[in-house]
N, CA, C and O atoms as a GROMACS GRO file, in nm:
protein
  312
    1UNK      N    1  -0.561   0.089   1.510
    1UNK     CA    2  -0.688   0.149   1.469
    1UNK      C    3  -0.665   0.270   1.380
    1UNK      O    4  -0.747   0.300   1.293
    2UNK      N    5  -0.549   0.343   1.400
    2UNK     CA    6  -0.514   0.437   1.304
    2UNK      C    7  -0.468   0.457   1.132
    2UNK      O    8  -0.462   0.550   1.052
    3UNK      N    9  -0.437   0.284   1.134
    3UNK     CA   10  -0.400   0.224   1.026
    3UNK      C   11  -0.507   0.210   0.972
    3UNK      O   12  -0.502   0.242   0.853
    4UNK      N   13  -0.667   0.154   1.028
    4UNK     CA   14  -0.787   0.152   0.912
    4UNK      C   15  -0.853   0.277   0.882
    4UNK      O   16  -0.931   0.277   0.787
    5UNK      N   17  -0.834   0.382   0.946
    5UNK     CA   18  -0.905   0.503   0.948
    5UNK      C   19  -0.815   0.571   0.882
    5UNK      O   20  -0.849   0.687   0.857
    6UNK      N   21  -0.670   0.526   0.830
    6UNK     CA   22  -0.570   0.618   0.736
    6UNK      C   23  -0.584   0.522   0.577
    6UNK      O   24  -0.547   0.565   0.468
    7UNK      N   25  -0.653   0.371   0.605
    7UNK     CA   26  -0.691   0.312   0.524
    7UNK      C   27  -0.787   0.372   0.388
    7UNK      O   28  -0.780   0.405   0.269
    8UNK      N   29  -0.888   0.356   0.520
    8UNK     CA   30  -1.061   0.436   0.444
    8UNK      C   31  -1.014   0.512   0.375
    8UNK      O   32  -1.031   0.498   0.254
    9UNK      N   33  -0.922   0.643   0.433
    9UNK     CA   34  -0.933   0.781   0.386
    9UNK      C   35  -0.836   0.802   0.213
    9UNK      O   36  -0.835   0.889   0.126
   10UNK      N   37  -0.766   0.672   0.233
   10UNK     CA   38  -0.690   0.644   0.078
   10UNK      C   39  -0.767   0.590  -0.002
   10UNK      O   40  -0.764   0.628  -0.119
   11UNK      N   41  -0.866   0.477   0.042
   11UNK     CA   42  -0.951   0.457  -0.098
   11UNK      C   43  -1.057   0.549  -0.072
   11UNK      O   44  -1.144   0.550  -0.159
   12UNK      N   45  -1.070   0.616   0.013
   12UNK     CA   46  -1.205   0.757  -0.020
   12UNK      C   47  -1.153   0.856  -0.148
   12UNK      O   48  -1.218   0.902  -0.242
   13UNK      N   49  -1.000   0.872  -0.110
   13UNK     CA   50  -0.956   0.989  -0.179
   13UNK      C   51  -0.911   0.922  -0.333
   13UNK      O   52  -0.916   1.001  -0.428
   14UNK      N   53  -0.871   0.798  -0.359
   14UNK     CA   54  -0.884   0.737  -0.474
   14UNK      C   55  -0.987   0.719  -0.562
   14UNK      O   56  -0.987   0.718  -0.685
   15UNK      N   57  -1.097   0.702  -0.464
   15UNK     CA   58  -1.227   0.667  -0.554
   15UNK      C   59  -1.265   0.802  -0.592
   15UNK      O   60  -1.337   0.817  -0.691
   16UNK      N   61  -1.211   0.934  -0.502
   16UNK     CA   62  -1.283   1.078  -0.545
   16UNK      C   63  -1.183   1.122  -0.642
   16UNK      O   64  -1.235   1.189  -0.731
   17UNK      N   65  -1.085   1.110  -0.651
   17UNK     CA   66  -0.992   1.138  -0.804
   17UNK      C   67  -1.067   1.068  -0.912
   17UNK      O   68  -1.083   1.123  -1.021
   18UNK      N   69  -1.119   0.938  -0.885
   18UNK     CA   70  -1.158   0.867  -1.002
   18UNK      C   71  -1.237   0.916  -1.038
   18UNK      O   72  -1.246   0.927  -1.160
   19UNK      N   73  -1.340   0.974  -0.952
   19UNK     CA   74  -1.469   0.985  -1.011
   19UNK      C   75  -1.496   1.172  -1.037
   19UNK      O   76  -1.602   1.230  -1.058
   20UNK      N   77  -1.365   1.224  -1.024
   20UNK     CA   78  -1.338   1.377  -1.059
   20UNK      C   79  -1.309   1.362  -1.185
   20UNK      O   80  -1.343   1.451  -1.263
   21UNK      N   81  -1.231   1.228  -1.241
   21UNK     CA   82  -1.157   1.207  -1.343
   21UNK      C   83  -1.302   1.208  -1.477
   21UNK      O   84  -1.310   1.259  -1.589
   22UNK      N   85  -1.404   1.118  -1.386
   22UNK     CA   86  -1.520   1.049  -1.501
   22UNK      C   87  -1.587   1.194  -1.504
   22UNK      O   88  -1.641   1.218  -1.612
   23UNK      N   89  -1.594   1.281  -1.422
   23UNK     CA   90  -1.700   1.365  -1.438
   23UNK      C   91  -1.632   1.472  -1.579
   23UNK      O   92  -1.689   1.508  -1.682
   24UNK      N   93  -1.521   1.494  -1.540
   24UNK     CA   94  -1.419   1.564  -1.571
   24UNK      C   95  -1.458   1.514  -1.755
   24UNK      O   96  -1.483   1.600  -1.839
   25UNK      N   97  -1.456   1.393  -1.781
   25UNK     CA   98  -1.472   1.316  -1.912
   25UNK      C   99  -1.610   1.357  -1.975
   25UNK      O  100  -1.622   1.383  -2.094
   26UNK      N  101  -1.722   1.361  -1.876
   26UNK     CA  102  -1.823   1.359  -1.936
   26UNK      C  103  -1.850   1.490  -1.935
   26UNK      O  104  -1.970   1.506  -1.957
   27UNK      N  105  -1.768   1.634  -1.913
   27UNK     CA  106  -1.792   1.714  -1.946
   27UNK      C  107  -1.731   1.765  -2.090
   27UNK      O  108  -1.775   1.851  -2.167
   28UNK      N  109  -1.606   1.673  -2.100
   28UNK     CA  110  -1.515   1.685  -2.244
   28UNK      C  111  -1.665   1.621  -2.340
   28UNK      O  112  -1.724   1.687  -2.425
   29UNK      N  113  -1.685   1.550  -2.318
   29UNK     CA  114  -1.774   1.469  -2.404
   29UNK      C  115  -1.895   1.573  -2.444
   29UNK      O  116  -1.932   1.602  -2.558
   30UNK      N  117  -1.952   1.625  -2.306
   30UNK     CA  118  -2.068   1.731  -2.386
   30UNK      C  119  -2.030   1.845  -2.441
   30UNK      O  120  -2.122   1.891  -2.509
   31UNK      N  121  -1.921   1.921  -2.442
   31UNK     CA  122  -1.843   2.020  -2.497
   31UNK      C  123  -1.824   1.918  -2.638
   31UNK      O  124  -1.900   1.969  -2.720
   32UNK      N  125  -1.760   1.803  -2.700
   32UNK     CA  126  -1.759   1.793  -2.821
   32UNK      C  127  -1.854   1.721  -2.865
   32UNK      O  128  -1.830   1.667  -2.973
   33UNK      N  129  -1.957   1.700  -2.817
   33UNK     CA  130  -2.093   1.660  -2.813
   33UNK      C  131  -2.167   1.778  -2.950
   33UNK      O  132  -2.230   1.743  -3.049
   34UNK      N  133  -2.139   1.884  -2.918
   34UNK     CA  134  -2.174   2.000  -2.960
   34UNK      C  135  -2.137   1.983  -3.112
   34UNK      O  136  -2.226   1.992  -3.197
   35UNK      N  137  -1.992   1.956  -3.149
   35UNK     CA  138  -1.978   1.916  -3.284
   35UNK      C  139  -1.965   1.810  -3.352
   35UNK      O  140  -1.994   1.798  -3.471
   36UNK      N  141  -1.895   1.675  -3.239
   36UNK     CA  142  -1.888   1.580  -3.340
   36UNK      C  143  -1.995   1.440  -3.233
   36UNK      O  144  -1.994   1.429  -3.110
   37UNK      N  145  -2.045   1.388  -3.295
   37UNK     CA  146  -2.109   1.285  -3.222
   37UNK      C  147  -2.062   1.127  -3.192
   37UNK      O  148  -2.128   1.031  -3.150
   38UNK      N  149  -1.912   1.140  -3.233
   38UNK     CA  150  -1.826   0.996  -3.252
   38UNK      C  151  -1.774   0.981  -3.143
   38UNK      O  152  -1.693   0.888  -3.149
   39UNK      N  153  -1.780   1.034  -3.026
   39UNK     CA  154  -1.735   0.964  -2.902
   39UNK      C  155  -1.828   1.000  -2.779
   39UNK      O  156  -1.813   1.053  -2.669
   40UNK      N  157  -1.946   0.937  -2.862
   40UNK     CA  158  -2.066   0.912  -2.754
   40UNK      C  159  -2.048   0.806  -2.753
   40UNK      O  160  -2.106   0.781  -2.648
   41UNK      N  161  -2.003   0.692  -2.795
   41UNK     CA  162  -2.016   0.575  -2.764
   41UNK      C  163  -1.926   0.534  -2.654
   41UNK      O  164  -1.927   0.419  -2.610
   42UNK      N  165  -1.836   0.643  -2.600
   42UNK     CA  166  -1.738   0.603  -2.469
   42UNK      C  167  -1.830   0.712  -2.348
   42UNK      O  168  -1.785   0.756  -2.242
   43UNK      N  169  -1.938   0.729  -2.393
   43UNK     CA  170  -1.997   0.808  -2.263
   43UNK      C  171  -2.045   0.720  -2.135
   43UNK      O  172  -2.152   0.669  -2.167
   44UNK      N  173  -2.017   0.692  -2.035
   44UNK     CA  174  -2.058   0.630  -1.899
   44UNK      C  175  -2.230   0.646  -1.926
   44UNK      O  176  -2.288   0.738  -1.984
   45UNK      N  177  -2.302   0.492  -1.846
   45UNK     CA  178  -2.432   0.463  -1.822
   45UNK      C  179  -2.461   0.579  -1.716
   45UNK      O  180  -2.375   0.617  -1.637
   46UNK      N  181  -2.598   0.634  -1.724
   46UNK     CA  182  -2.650   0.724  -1.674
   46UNK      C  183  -2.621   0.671  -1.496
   46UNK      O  184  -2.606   0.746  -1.399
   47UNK      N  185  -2.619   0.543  -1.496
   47UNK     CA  186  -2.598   0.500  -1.341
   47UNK      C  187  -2.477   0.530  -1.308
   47UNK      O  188  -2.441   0.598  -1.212
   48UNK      N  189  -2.405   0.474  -1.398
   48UNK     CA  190  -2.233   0.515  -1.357
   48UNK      C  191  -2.246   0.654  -1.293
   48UNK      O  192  -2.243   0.680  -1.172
   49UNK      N  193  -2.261   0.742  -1.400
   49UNK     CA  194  -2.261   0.912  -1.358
   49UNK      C  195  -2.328   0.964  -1.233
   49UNK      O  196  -2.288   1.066  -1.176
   50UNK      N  197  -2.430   0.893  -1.191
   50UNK     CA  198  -2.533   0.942  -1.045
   50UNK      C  199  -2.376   0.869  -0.930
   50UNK      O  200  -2.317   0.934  -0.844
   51UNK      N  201  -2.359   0.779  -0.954
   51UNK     CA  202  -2.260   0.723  -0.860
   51UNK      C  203  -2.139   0.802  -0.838
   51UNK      O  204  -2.101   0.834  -0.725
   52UNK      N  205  -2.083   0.832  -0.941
   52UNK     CA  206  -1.952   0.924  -0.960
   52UNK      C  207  -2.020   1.010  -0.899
   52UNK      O  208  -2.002   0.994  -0.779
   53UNK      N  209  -2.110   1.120  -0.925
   53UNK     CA  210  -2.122   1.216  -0.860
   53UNK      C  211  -2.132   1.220  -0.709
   53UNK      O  212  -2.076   1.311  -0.648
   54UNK      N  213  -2.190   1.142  -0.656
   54UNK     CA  214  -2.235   1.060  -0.546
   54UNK      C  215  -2.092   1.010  -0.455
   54UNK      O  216  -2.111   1.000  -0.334
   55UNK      N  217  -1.984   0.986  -0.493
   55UNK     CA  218  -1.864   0.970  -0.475
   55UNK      C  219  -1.777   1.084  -0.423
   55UNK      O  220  -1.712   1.100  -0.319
   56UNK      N  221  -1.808   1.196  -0.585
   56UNK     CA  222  -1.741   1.310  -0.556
   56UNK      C  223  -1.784   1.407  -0.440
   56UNK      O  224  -1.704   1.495  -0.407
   57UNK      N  225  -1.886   1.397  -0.384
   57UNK     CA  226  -1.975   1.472  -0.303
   57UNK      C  227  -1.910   1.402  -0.160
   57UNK      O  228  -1.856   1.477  -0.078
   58UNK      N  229  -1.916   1.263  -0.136
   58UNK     CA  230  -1.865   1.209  -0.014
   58UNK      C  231  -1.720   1.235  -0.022
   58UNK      O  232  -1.667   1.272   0.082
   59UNK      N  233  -1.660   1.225  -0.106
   59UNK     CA  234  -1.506   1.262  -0.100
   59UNK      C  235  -1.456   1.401  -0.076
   59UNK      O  236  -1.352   1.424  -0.015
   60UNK      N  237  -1.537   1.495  -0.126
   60UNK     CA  238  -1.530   1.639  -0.094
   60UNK      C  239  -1.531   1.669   0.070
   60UNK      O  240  -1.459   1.751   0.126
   61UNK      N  241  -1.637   1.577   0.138
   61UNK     CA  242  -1.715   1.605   0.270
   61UNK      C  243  -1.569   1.526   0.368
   61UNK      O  244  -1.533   1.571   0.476
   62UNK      N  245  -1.495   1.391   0.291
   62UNK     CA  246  -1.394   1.317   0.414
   62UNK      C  247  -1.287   1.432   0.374
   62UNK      O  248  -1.209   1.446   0.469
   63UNK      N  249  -1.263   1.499   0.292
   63UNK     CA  250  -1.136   1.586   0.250
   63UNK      C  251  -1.132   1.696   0.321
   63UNK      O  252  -1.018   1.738   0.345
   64UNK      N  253  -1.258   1.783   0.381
   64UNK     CA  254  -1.327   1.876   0.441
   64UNK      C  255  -1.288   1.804   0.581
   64UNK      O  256  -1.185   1.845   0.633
   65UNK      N  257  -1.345   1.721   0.634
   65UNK     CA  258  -1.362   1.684   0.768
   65UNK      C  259  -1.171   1.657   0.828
   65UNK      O  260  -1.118   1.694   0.932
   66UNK      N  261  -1.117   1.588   0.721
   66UNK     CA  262  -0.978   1.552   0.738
   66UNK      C  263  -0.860   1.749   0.746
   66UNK      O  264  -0.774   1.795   0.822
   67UNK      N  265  -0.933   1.798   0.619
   67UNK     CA  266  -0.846   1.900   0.659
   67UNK      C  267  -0.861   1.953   0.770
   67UNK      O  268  -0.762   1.980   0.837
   68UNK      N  269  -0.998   1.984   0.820
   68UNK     CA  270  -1.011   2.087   0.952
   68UNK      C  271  -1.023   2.022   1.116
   68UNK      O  272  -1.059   2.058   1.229
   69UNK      N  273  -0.957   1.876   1.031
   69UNK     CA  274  -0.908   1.848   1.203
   69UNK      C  275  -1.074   1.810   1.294
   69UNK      O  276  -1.098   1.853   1.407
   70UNK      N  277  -1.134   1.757   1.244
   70UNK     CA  278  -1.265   1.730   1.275
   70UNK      C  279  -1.203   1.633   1.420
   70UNK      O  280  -1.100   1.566   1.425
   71UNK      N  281  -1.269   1.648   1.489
   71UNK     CA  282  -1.234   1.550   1.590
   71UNK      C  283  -1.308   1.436   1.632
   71UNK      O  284  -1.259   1.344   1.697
   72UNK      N  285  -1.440   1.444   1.590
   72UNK     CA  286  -1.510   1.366   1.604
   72UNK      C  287  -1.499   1.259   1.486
   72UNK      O  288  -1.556   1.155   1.521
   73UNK      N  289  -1.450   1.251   1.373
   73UNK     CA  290  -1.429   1.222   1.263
   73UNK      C  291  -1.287   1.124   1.258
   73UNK      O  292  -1.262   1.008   1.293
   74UNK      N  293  -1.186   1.264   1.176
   74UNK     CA  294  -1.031   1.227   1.254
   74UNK      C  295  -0.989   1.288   1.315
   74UNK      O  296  -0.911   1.372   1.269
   75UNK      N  297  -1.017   1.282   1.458
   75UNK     CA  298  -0.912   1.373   1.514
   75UNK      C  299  -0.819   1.278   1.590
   75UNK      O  300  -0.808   1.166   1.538
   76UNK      N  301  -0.743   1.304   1.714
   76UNK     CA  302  -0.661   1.235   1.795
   76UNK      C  303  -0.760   1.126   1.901
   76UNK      O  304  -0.850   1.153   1.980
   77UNK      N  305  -0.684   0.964   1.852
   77UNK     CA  306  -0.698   0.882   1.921
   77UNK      C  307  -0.638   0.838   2.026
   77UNK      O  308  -0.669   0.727   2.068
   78UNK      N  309  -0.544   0.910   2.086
   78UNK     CA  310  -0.474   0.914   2.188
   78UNK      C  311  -0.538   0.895   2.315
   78UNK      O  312  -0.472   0.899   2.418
   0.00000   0.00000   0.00000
Protein backbone atom coordinates (compact mmCIF):
# COMPACT_ATOMS: atom_id res chain seq x y z
CA UNK A 1 0.00 0.00 0.00
CA UNK A 2 2.99 2.22 0.41
CA UNK A 3 4.06 1.62 -3.06
CA UNK A 4 0.64 3.38 -4.50
CA UNK A 5 0.67 6.27 -2.15
CA UNK A 6 4.65 6.77 -3.11
CA UNK A 7 3.10 6.17 -6.65
CA UNK A 8 0.42 9.11 -6.65
CA UNK A 9 2.89 11.38 -5.05
CA UNK A 10 5.46 10.94 -8.29
CA UNK A 11 2.95 11.63 -10.86
CA UNK A 12 1.47 14.52 -8.52
CA UNK A 13 4.94 15.97 -8.37
CA UNK A 14 5.53 15.36 -12.22
CA UNK A 15 2.43 16.76 -13.35
CA UNK A 16 3.30 19.96 -10.86
CA UNK A 17 6.82 20.50 -12.53
CA UNK A 18 4.95 20.28 -15.76
CA UNK A 19 2.57 22.54 -15.21
CA UNK A 20 5.22 25.09 -13.25
CA UNK A 21 7.04 24.55 -16.50
CA UNK A 22 3.67 25.81 -18.79
CA UNK A 23 2.95 28.57 -16.44
CA UNK A 24 6.52 29.50 -16.28
CA UNK A 25 6.13 29.70 -20.51
CA UNK A 26 3.18 31.68 -20.52
CA UNK A 27 4.70 34.19 -18.50
CA UNK A 28 7.90 34.34 -21.02
CA UNK A 29 5.27 34.73 -23.64
CA UNK A 30 3.46 37.83 -22.00
CA UNK A 31 6.78 39.55 -21.14
CA UNK A 32 7.64 39.23 -25.07
CA UNK A 33 4.17 39.66 -25.86
CA UNK A 34 4.99 43.27 -25.06
CA UNK A 35 7.36 43.51 -28.13
CA UNK A 36 7.18 40.95 -30.55
CA UNK A 37 3.86 39.14 -31.38
CA UNK A 38 5.52 35.95 -33.27
CA UNK A 39 5.27 33.49 -30.62
CA UNK A 40 1.71 33.77 -29.81
CA UNK A 41 1.04 31.14 -31.88
CA UNK A 42 2.83 28.58 -29.27
CA UNK A 43 0.64 30.12 -26.46
CA UNK A 44 -1.51 27.17 -24.59
CA UNK A 45 -5.66 27.18 -25.03
CA UNK A 46 -7.13 29.26 -22.34
CA UNK A 47 -8.34 25.64 -20.98
CA UNK A 48 -4.95 24.25 -20.94
CA UNK A 49 -3.85 27.28 -18.60
CA UNK A 50 -7.06 27.03 -15.96
CA UNK A 51 -5.85 23.27 -15.71
CA UNK A 52 -2.12 23.94 -15.26
CA UNK A 53 -2.93 26.28 -12.76
CA UNK A 54 -5.33 23.98 -11.17
CA UNK A 55 -2.49 21.33 -11.06
CA UNK A 56 -0.01 23.71 -9.67
CA UNK A 57 -2.26 24.59 -6.72
CA UNK A 58 -2.95 20.66 -5.93
CA UNK A 59 0.69 19.94 -6.23
CA UNK A 60 1.74 22.77 -3.96
CA UNK A 61 -1.03 21.42 -1.26
CA UNK A 62 0.49 17.16 -1.74
CA UNK A 63 4.17 18.87 -1.42
CA UNK A 64 2.92 20.81 1.80
CA UNK A 65 1.05 17.84 3.29
CA UNK A 66 4.15 15.37 2.35
CA UNK A 67 6.74 17.74 3.80
CA UNK A 68 5.08 18.29 7.23
CA UNK A 69 4.52 14.78 7.86
CA UNK A 70 0.71 15.09 7.67
CA UNK A 71 -0.48 11.98 9.15
CA UNK A 72 -3.63 11.77 8.12
CA UNK A 73 -2.46 12.16 4.53
CA UNK A 74 1.16 10.50 4.57
CA UNK A 75 2.02 9.69 7.56
CA UNK A 76 3.04 6.11 9.06
CA UNK A 77 1.17 3.03 7.97
CA UNK A 78 2.56 0.89 10.36
Amino acid sequence: MDSVFEMVKLITFMMFISSVGGQAWIAVLDVVGHFSQALEKFRPAPVQDKYSRIVVVIGLMVWYLNTNEVSFVFGDWE
